[in-house]
C-alpha positions in Angstrom: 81.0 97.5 124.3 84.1 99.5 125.7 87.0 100.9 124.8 90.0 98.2 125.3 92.9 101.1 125.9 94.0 102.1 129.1 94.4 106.3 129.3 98.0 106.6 128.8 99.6 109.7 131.1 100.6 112.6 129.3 100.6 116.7 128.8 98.3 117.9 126.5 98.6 121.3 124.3 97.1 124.0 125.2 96.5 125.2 121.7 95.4 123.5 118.8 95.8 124.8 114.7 94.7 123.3 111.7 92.5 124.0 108.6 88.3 123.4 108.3 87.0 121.6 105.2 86.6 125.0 103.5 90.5 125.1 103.7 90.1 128.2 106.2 93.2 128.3 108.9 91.3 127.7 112.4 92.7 127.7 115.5 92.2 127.9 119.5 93.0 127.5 122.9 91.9 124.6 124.9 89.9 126.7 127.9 87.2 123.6 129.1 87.7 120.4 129.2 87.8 118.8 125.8 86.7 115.9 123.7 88.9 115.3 120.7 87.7 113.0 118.1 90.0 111.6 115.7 87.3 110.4 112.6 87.9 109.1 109.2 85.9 108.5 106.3 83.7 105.1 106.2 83.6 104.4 110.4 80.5 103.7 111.7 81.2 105.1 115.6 82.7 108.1 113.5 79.5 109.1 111.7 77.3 108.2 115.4 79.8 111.2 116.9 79.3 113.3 113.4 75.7 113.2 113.8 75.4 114.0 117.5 74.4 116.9 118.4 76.7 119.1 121.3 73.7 118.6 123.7 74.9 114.9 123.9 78.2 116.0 125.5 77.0 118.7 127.8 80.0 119.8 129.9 82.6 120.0 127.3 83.7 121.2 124.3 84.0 118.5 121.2 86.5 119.0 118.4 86.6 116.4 115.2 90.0 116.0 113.7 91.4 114.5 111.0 94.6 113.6 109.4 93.7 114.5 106.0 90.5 115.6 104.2 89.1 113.7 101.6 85.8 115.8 100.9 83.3 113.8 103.0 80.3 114.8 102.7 78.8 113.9 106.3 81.4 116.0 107.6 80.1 119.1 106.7 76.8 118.8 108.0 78.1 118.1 111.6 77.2 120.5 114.5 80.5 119.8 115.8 83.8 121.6 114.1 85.6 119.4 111.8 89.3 120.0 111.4 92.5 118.7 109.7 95.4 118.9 111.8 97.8 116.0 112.0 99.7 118.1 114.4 97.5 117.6 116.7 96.9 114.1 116.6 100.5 113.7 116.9 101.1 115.9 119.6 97.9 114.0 121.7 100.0 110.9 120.4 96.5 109.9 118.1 97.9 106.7 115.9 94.8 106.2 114.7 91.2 107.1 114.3 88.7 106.3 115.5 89.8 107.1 118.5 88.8 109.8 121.7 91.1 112.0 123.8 89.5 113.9 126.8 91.8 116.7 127.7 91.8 119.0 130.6 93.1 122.3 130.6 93.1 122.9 134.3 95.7 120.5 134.8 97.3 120.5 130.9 96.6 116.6 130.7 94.9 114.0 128.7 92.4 112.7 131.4 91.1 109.7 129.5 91.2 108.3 125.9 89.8 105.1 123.7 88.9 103.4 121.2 85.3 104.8 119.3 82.8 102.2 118.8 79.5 104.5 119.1 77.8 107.5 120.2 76.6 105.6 123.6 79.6 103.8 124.4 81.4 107.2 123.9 79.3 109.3 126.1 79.2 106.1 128.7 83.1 106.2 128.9 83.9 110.3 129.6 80.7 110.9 131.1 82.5 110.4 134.5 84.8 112.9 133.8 82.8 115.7 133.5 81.0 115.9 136.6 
């Protein structure tokens, strides 16, 4: 299965803020090329990216965001950051999750995005972007 969306052209930020699940402010700048997930509760291709481990996206960085937070409990456990911001799914133009924006900071744009499905079909469709 692939993702159905065609990478729309556009800037991305070169910062992100939000809060972690322990309500902590976080925040950062976008210095490697960057997979932003947008999860929510009770998604399948959502808990497949929550339980992978950084190893299965070697060659960039992988931030999980989310609109709102509801206390999830497989969220927590992730070895990836979890954060709310709805900033920054609207400033990546996010509608809905789950979905996958690959952003590049050498050239400030989003380089691909989609629709997730799974953890394989994920890595399938950015693994050409990060040779």
């Amino acid at each position: 299965m692939r993702s159905f969306d065609v990478a729309r052209e556009r800037p991305a930020p070169r910062a992100w803020s939000g809060h972690g699940l322990d309500g902590a402010v976080r925040g950062g700048e976008f210095t490697r090329r960057t997979l932003v997930v947008a999860v929510k509760s009770d998604c399948l291709g959502c808990r497949d990216v929550l339980e992978s481990v950084p190893e299965d996206f070697a060659g960039c960085d992988v931030l999980l965001v989310a609109r709102t937070s509801n206390g999830e409990p497989g969220w927590a456990a992730s070895s990836h950051e979890v954060v709310v911001s709805p900033a920054l799914l609207d400033e990546l133009a996010v509608r809905w999750p789950p979905f996958y924006v690959l952003i590049d900071p050498s050239s400030d744009r989003v380089v691909t995005e989609g629709v997730v499905f799974s953890l394989d079909q994920l890595r399938d469709e950015v693994a050409p972007y990060l040779v």
